[in-house]
SESEDREN-153624 format. One record per residue (C-alpha): residue number from 1; z, x negated, y. Coordinates in steps of 0.1 Angstrom, whole numbers, plus 2048, in hexadecimal, padded with zeros to 3 digits. Example, Ala and Ser with C-alpha at 12.3 -4.5 7.8 and 13.67 -1.06 7.14 Angstrom:
<recs>
  num    w    u    v
    1  84E  785  7D3
    2  847  777  7F5
</recs>
This chain:
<recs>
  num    w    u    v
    1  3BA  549  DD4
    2  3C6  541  DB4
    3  3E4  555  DB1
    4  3CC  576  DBD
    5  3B2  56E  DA0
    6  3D0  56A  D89
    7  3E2  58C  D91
    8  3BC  59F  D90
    9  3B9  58D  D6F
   10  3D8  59A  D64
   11  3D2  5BE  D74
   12  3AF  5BB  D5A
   13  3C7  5AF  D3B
   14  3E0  5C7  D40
   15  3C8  5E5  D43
   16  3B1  5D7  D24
   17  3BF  5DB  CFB
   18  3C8  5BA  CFA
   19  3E7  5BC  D0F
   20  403  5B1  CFF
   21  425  5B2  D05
   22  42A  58C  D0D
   23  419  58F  D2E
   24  42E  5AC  D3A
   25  449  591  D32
   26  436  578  D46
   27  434  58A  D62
   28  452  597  D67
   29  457  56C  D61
   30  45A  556  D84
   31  438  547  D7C
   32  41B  53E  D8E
   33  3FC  550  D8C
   34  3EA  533  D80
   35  400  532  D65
   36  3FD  554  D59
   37  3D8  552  D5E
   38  3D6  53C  D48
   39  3ED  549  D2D
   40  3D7  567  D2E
   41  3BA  553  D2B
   42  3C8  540  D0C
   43  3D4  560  CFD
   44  3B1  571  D02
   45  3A0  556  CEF
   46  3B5  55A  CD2
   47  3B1  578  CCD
   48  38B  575  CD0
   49  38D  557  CB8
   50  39E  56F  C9F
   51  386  58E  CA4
   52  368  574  C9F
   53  37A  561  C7E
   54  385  587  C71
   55  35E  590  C78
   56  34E  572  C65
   57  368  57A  C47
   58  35B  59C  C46
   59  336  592  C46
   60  339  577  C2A
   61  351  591  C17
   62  331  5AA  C1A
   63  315  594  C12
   64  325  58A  BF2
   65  32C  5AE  BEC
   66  309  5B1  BF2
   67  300  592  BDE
   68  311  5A1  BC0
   69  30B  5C9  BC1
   70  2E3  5BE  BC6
   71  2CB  5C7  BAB
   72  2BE  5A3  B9F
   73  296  5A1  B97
   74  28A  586  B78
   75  2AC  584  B69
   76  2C4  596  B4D
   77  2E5  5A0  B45
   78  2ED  598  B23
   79  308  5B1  B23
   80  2F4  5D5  B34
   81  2D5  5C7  B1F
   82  2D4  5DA  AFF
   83  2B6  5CE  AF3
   84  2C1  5AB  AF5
   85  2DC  5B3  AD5
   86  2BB  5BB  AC1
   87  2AB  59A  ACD
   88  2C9  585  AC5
   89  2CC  595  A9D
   90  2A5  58D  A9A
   91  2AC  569  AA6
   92  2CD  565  A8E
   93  2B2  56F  A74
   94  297  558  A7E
   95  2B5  53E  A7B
   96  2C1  547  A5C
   97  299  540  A4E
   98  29D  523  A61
   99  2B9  510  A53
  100  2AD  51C  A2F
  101  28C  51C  A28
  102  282  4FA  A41
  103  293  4E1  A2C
  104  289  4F3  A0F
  105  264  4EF  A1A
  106  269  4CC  A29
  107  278  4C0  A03
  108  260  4CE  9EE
  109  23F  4DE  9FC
  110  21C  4D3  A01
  111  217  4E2  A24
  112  1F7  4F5  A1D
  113  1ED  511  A2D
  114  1FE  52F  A1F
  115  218  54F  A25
  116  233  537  A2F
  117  21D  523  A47
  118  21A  54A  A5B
  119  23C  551  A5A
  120  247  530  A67
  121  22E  530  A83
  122  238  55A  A8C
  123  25B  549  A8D
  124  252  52B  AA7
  125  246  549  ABD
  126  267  55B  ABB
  127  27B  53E  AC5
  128  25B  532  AE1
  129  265  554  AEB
  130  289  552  AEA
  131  287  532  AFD
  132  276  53D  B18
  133  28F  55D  B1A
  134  2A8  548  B23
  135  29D  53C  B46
  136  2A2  566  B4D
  137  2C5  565  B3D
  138  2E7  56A  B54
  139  2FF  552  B46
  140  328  551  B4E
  141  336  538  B67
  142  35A  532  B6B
  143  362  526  B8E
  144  385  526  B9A
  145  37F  536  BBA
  146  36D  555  BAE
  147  376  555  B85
  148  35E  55D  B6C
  149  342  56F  B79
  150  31D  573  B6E
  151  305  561  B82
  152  2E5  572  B8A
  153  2CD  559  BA3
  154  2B3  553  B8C
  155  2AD  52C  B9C
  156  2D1  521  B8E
  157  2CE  535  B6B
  158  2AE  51A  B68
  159  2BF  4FC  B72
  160  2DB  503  B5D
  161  2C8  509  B41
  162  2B0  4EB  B44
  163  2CC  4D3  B47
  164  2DC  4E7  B2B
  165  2C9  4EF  B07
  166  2A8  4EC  B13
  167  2A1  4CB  B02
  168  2B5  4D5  AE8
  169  29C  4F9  ADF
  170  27D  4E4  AEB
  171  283  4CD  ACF
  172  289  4E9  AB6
  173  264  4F6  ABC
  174  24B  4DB  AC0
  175  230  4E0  AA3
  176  23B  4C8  A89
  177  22A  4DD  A6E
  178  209  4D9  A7F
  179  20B  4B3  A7F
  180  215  4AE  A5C
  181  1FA  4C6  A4B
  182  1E3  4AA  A5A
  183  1E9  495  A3D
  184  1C0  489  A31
  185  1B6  46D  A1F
  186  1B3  458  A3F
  187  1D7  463  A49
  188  1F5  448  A48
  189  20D  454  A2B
  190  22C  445  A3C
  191  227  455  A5C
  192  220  477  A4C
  193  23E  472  A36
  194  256  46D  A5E
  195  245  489  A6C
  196  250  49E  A4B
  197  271  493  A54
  198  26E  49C  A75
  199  268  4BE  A6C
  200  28D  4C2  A66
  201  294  4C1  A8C
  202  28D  4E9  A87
  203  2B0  4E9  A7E
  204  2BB  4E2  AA2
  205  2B6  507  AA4
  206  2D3  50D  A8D
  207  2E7  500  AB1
  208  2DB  520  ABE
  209  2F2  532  AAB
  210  314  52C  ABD
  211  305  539  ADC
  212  300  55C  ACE
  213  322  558  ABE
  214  332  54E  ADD
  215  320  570  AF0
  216  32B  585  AD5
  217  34F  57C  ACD
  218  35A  592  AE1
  219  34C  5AE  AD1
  220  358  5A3  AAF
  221  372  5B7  A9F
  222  377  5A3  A7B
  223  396  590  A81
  224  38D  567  A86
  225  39F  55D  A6B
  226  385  56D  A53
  227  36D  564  A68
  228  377  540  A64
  229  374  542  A3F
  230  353  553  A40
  231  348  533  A58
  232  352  51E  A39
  233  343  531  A21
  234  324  52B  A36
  235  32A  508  A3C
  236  32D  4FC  A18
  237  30E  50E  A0B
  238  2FC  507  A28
  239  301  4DD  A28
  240  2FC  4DE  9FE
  241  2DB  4EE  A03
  242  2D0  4D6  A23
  243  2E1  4BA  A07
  244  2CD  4C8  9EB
  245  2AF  4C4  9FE
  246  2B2  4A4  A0B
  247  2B9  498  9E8
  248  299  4A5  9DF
  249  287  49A  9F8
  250  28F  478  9F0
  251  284  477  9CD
  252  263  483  9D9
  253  260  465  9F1
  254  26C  44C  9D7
  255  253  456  9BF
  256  255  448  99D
  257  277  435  99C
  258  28E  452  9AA
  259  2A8  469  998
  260  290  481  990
  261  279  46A  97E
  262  29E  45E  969
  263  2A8  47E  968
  264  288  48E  956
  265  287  46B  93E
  266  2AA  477  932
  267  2A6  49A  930
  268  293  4AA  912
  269  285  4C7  922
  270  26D  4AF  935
  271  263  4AE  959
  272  272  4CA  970
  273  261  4E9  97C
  274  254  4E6  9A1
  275  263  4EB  9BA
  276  27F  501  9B1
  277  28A  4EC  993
  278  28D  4CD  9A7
  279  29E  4DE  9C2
  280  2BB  4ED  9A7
  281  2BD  4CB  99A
  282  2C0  4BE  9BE
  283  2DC  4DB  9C5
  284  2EE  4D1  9AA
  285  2F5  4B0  9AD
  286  2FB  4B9  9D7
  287  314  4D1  9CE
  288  328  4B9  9B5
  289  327  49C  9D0
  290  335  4B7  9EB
  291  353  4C0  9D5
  292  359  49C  9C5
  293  353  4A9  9A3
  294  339  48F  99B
  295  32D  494  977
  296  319  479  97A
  297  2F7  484  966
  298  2E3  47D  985
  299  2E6  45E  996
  300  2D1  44A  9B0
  301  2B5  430  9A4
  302  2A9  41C  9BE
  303  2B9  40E  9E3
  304  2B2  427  9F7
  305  2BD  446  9E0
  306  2E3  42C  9E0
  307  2DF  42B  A07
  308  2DB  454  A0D
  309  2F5  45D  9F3
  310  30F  442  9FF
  311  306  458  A24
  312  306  47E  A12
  313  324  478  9FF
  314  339  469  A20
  315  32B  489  A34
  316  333  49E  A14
  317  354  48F  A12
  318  35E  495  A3C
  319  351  4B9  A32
  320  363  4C1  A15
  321  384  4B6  A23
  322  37E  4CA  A43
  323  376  4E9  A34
  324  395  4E3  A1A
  325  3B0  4DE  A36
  326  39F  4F6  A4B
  327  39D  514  A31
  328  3C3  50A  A27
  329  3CF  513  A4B
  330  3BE  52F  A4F
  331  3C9  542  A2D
  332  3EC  534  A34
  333  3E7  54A  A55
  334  3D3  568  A49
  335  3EE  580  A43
  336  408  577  A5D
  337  418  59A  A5A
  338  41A  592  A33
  339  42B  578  A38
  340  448  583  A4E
  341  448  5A2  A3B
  342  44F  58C  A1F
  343  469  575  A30
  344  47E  595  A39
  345  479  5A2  A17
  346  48C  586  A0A
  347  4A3  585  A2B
  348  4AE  5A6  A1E
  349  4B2  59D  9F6
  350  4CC  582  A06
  351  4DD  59F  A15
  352  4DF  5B2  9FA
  353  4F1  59A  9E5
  354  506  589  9FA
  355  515  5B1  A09
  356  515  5BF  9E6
  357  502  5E1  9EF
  358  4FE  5FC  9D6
  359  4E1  600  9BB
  360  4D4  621  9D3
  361  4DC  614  9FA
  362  4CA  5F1  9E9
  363  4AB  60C  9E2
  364  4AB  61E  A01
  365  4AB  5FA  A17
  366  48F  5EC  A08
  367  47F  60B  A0A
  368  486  614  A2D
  369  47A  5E9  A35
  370  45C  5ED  A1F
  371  44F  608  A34
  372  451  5F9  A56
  373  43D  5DF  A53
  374  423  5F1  A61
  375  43F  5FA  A7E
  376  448  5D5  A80
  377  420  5CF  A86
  378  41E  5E8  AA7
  379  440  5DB  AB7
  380  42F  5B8  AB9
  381  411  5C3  AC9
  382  42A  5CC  AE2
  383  426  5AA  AEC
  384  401  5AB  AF0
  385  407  5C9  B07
  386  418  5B2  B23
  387  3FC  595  B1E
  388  3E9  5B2  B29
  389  3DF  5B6  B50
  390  3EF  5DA  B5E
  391  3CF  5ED  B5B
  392  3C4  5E3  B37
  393  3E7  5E5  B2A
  394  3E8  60C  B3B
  395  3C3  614  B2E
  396  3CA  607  B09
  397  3E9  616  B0D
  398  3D8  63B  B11
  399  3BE  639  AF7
  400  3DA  633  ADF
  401  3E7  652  AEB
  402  3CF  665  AF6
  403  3C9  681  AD7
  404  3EC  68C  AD8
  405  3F2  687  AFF
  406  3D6  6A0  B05
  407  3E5  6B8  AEA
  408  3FE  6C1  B06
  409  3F5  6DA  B1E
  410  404  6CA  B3D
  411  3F2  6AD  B33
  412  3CF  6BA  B2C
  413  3C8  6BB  B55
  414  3D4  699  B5C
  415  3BD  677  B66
  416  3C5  657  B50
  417  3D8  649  B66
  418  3F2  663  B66
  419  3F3  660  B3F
  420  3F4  63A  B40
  421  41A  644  B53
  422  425  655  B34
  423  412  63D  B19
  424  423  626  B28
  425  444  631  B25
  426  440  63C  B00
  427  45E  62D  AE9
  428  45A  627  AC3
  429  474  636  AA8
  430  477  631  A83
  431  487  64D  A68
  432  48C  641  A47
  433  48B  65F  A2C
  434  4A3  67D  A2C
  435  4B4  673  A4E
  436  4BC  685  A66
  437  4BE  67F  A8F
  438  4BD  691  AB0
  439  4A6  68D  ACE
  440  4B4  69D  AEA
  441  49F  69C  B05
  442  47F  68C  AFA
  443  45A  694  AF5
  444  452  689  AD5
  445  433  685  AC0
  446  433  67E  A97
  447  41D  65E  A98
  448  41F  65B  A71
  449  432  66F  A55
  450  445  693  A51
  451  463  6A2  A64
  452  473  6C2  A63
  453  47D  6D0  A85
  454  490  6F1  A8C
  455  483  702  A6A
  456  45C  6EF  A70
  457  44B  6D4  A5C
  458  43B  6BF  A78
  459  41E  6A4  A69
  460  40F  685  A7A
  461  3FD  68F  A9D
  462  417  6B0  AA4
  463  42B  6B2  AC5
  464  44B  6C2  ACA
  465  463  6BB  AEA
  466  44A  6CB  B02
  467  468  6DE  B15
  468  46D  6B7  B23
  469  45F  6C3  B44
  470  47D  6E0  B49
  471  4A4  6D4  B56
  472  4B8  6C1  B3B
  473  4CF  6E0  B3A
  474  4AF  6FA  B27
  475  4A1  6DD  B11
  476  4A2  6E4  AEF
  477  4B8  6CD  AD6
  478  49E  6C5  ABB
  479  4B0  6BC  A98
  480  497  6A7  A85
  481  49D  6A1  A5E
  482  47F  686  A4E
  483  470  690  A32
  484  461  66E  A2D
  485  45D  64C  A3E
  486  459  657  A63
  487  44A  646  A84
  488  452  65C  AA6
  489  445  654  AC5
  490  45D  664  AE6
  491  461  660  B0C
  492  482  66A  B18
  493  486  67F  B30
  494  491  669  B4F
  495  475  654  B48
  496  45D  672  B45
  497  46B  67F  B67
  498  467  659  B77
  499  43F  65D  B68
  500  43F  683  B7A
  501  44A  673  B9B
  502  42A  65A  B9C
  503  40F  677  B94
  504  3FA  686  BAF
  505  402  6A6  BBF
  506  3E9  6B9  BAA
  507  3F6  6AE  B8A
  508  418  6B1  B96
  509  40D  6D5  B9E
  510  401  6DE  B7C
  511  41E  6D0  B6D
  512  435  6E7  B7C
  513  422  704  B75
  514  42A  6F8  B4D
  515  44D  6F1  B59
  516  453  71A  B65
  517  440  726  B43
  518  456  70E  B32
  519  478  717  B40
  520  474  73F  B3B
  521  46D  737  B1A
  522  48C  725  B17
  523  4A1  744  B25
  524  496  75C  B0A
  525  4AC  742  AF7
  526  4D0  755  AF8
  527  4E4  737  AF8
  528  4D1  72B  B1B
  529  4D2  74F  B28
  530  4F2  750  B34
  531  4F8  72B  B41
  532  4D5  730  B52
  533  4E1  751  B63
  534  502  740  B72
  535  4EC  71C  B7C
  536  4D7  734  B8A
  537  4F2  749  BA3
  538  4F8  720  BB1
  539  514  70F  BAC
  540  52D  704  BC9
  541  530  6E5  BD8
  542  546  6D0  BC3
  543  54F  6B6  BE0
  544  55B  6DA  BF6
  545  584  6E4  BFC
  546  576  708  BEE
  547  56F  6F7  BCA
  548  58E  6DF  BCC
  549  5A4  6F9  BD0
  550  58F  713  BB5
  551  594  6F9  B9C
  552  5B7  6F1  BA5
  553  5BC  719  B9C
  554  5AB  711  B7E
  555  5C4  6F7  B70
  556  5DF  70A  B79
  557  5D2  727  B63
  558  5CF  70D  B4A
  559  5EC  703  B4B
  560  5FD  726  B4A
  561  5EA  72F  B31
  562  5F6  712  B1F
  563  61E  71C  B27
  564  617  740  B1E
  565  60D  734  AFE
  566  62A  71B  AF7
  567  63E  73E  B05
  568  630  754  AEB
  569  637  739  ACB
  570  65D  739  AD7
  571  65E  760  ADB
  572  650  763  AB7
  573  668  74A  AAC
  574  684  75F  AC1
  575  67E  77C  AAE
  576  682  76E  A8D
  577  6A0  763  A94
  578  6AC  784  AA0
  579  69F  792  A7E
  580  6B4  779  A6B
  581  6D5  782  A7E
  582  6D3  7A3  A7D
  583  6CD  79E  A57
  584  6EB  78A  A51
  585  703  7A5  A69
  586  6FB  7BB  A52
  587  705  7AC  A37
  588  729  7A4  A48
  589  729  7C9  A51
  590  728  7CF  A2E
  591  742  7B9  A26
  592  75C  7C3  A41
  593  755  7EA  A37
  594  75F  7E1  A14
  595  77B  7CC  A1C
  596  78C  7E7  A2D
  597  78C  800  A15
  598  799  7ED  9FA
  599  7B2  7E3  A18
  600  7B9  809  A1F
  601  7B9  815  A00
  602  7D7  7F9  9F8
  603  7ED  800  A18
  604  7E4  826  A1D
  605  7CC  823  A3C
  606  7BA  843  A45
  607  794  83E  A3C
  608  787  844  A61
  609  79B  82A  A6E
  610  78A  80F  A55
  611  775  800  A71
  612  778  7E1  A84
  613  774  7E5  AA5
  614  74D  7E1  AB7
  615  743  7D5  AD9
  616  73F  7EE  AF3
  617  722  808  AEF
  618  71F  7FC  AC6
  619  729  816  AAF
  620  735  810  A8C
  621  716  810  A71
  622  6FF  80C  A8F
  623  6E6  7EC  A90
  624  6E6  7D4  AAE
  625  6C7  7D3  AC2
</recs>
């Protein structure tokens, strides 16, 4: 019974999608059918245990696709919010009148009713406002199994921020004012004097501030390095005002033995003017303390004025030095360019002495140095392109490129992506003045200064090199002469064919449309006419016996042409010689002639015997040949 509900079992597997090859091999095994019933039933659970883990990925995959992609009610991006920006500068203001005017008012005003009272309660419903903004506000978590990401569920944006600055902004807005304009004749005057204090806890909104700074950074363009000294600016004026206050204040709450009360006895001009004369007597002696200048004319007169200015001028002093070391680094760093532009400078000077150049090649090198520095500047961003990830370091790459890219009629029909393969690819040249180069092979772009090319001035932004898209053979050899300090950008072309290969169809299709226009506009050039014609008839098969033994004809012309030369030197070199012999035979012809007939004429010899016998077939008087 077993071994028939195992084979109909295996009949079932075998006919269903989930056969597999392992139980042909089973069966073809000497095995029970127990056996392979249960290896069937094994393998049928695993494979059921896989579709049913695969299916509970997918659904937790899609409901967090869901989660995300969902429109969320009651809460807001700060980043697709573009009223928030508005919100946030009318806040930085309300924080600038913050930090300003409330110590101002807490050193030297009376608290009545007025203007300022207004203003200070519109601002109190700004920030009431503000605060309650924030339990709406999408903040940035940084988990390690999803990243950064914005999170949107409105019960965990509250919890965060009530165990976050909640205390902090609740702190900042409670009514002080209110309490300490209660200040009848039945009031207690030390109390009111520690709520007046109290009324500086407005300045925990100043906090505020770095988390606007920290949402906009990003956004920021001014490098940080001014940004730092702007901070200290900030930081210096800022603290000797809050100083200058509290100095203030302190004279008010001493009464008549203070440095006020010393101050007026001393000076001639009498008591100060209120409030602002005070407060520029206050500044000044803050502002002194802060930069340990300390002239000394206003000094403390009872314990407590020793006690706060033994505090302000150890706070002062932790300032000072921090914004001194601080600001030191950063100058020391502003102009990192500068600096190595200077170091090479002098690199160079060194170079110059020790080689013993020439007043004019000493000229032309710093020249040609002084104007790269702004080349020096793009080849080390070079290394910011490979911080980059793939797809910003192609899309940056394009919108550096983009005006001139598209100036290129193959190019104007292309996605980015396609001119991200070129960007890429682009390589960086320098010219110093009145030099002169080829580019073979290359499209080529003037990125900054003036060439002439084949009889044309081409000026920062102009292409030339377009033909890059024909064979090597009809490319055009540009000759390029600077007229001044030039910066070319070029792909070659193996790289520009590598780009070609990785385009779609349809771009690859609309490039070769350019490349035909292209390449019969390279054969009305005569000098590619003719080489085109015989590429284009084909050319044999140089690995074939036919063009092994055609070119073994050919070197044996060469090589007879080569004799047949040598030949023709030693004919002409014959013949000269056969014009100098038959020059000096004459001569002895003339000789022998004259010899005989003074011979004749002494012995009696008749005249026409007077020859000397010739070869055969030469008669006398007659020239060789």
């Amino acid at each position: 019974d077993d071994e028939e509900r195992a084979q109909a079992f295996f009949l079932n597997v075998m006919a269903s999608p989930l056969a597999v090859p392992t139980l042909v091999n089973a069966a073809s095994a000497d095995v029970t059918g127990l056996e392979l019933l249960h290896q069937a039933e094994r393998r049928v659970a695993r494979l059921r245990a896989m579709e049913d883990d695969e299916e509970s990925d997918l659904k937790a995959t899609a409901a967090l696709l869901r989660e995300r992609l969902a429109k969320k009610r009651w809460v807001i991006n700060p980043v697709h919010c573009h009223y928030l920006s508005h919100w946030d500068l009318w806040i930085v203001s309300c924080l600038v009148f913050t930090s300003v005017v409330t110590p101002f008012e807490v050193a030297f005003g009376d608290g009545e009713f007025n203007a300022l009272f207004v203003i200070n309660r519109f601002v109190d419903a700004s920030f009431l406002f503000d605060m309650g903004l924030q339990f709406f506000l999408m903040f940035q978590q940084n988990s390690r199994s999803e990243g950064m990401r914005w999170v949107s569920d409105h019960s965990t944006i509250v919890l965060h921020y009530l165990k976050g600055w909640f205390l902090l902004d609740l702190v900042s807005i409670l009514p002080y004012d209110l309490v300490s304009s209660n200040d009848g004749p039945q009031s207690n005057f030390k109390l009111l004097r520690i709520v007046r204090v109290l009324r500086l806890l407005k300045l925990v909104r100043v906090v505020k501030a770095s988390r606007l700074i920290a949402r906009y950074q990003t956004r920021i363009s001014i490098p940080y390095s001014k940004l730092e000294l702007v901070k200290f600016v900030i930081l210096i004026t800022l603290f000797s005002h809050w100083l200058g206050c509290s100095w203030g204040m302190l004279a008010d709450m001493s009464g008549d033995h203070s440095w006020l009360a010393d101050l007026e006895t001393r000076k001639r001009h009498g008591k100060l003017s209120r409030p602002f004369g005070v407060y520029f007597a206050a500044m000044h002696w803050a502002v002194m303390s802060l930069t340990s200048i300390g002239y000394g004319d206003i000094t403390p007169q009872n314990d407590t004025e020793y006690l706060c200015c033994v505090f302000f001028m150890l706070i002062g002093g932790c300032i000072w030095a921090y914004i001194i070391g601080s600001a030191c680094g950063v100058v020391a760093s502003l102009d990192k360019h500068g600096i190595a532009f200077r170091n090479t400078m002098d690199q160079i000077n060194y170079m110059i002495r020790d080689t013993g150049l020439c007043e004019e090649t000493r000229i032309r090198l710093r020249t040609f140095f002084d104007q790269t520095q702004r080349v020096d500047r793009l080849r080390g961003y070079e290394l910011l392109y490979g911080r980059m990830s793939a797809g910003l370091r192609a899309e940056v790459s394009v919108e550096r490129m983009r005006h001139w890219l598209e100036s290129i009629c193959y190019f104007q029909q292309v996605t980015d992506d396609s001119l991200a393969l070129i960007a890429l690819r682009l390589e960086l040249s320098v010219f110093a003045v009145k030099e002169t180069g080829t580019l073979p092979g290359r499209l080529s772009v003037a990125h900054r200064g003036l060439a002439a090319i084949s009889g044309r001035i081409y000026s920062a932004g102009m292409v030339w090199g377009e033909d890059i898209v024909c064979r090597r053979e009809l490319m055009r050899d540009h000759h390029l002469f600077s007229l001044s300090f030039l910066e070319i950008y070029s792909i070659q072309k193996d790289a520009f064919d590598d780009a070609l290969r990785k385009m779609s169809i349809q771009e690859q299709s609309v490039i070769e449309r350019s490349r035909r226009w292209f390449t019969m506009r390279s054969l009305l050039d005569p000098r590619l006419r003719e080489q085109y014609r015989s590429e284009a008839l084909g050319e044999a098969d140089k690995s074939s016996t036919v063009y092994k033994g055609e070119q073994a004809v050919r070197d044996k012309l060469e090589q007879l042409q080569v004799a047949m030369k040598g030949l023709d030197s030693e004919m002409r070199l014959a013949h000269l010689l056969q014009k100098d012999l038959l020059s000096k035979l004459k001569q002895h012809e003339t000789f022998a002639v004259r010899l005989s007939e003074d011979t004749g004429r002494l012995v009696g010899v008749p005249a026409q015997s007077r020859c000397f016998p010739r070869p055969e077939g030469l008669s006398c008087g007659e020239p060789p040949t």
